[in-house]
C-alpha positions in Angstrom: 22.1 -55.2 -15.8 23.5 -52.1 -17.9 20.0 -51.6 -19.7 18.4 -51.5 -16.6 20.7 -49.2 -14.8 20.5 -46.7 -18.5 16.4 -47.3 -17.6 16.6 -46.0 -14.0 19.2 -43.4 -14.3 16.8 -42.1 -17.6 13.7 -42.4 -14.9 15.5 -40.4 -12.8 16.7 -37.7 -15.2 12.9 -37.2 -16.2 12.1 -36.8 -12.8 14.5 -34.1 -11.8 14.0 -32.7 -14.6 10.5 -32.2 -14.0 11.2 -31.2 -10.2 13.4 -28.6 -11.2 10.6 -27.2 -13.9 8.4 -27.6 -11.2 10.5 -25.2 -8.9 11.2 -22.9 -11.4 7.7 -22.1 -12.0 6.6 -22.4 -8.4 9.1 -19.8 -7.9 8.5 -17.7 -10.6 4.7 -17.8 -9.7 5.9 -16.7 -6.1 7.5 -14.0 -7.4 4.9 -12.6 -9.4 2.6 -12.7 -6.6 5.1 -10.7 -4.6 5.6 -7.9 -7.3 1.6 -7.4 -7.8 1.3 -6.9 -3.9 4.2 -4.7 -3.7 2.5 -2.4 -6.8 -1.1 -2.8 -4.4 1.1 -1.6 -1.0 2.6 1.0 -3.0 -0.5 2.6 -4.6 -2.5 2.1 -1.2 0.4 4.1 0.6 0.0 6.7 -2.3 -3.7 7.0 -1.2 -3.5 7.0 2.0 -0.7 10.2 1.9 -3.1 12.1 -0.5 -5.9 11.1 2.0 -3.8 12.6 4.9 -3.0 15.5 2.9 -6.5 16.1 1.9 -7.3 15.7 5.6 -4.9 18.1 6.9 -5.9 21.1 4.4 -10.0 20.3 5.3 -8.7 20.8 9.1 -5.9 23.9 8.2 -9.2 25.6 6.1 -11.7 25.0 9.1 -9.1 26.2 11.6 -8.7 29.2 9.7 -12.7 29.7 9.2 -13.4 29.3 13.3 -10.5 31.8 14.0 -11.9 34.0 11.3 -15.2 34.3 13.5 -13.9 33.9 16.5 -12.2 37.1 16.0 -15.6 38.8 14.4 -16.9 37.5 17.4 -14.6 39.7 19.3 -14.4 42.6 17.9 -18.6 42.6 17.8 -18.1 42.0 21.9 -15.8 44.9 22.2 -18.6 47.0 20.0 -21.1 46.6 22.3 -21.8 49.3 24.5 -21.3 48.2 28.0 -24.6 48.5 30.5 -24.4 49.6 33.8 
């Protein structure tokens, strides 16, 4: 009876032993996986703020250009001679 208890607890130890290896790398895997999206999430926030920076000088230099002739625009209309 003692050999065969030394043979189950010995099945046993090979089996947790291979559970916990088994959740070791499952976690380590997990983890990696995490890191490598965090890195992709950071660098597509970093694009999307240059984007939205980019955005907002196109729309600040256009703003600037339409007041630009809106005032030419103006000062042409004051120019004019008025008809009566």
């Amino acid at each position: 009876m003692d050999l065969g208890n030394q043979q189950l607890l010995d099945i046993l130890i090979s089996i947790l032993g291979t559970a916990m290896l088994g959740l070791i790398g499952f976690v380590w895997k997990t983890s990696h996986r995490v890191s490598e999206h965090e890195k992709t999430i950071e660098s597509l926030r970093e694009m999307q703020r240059k984007n939205s920076d980019e955005t907002q000088r196109d729309i600040d230099y256009l703003m600037s250009k339409v007041e630009k002739q809106g005032d030419r625009m103006m000062s042409i209309a004051r120019d004019i001679p008025k008809g009566k």
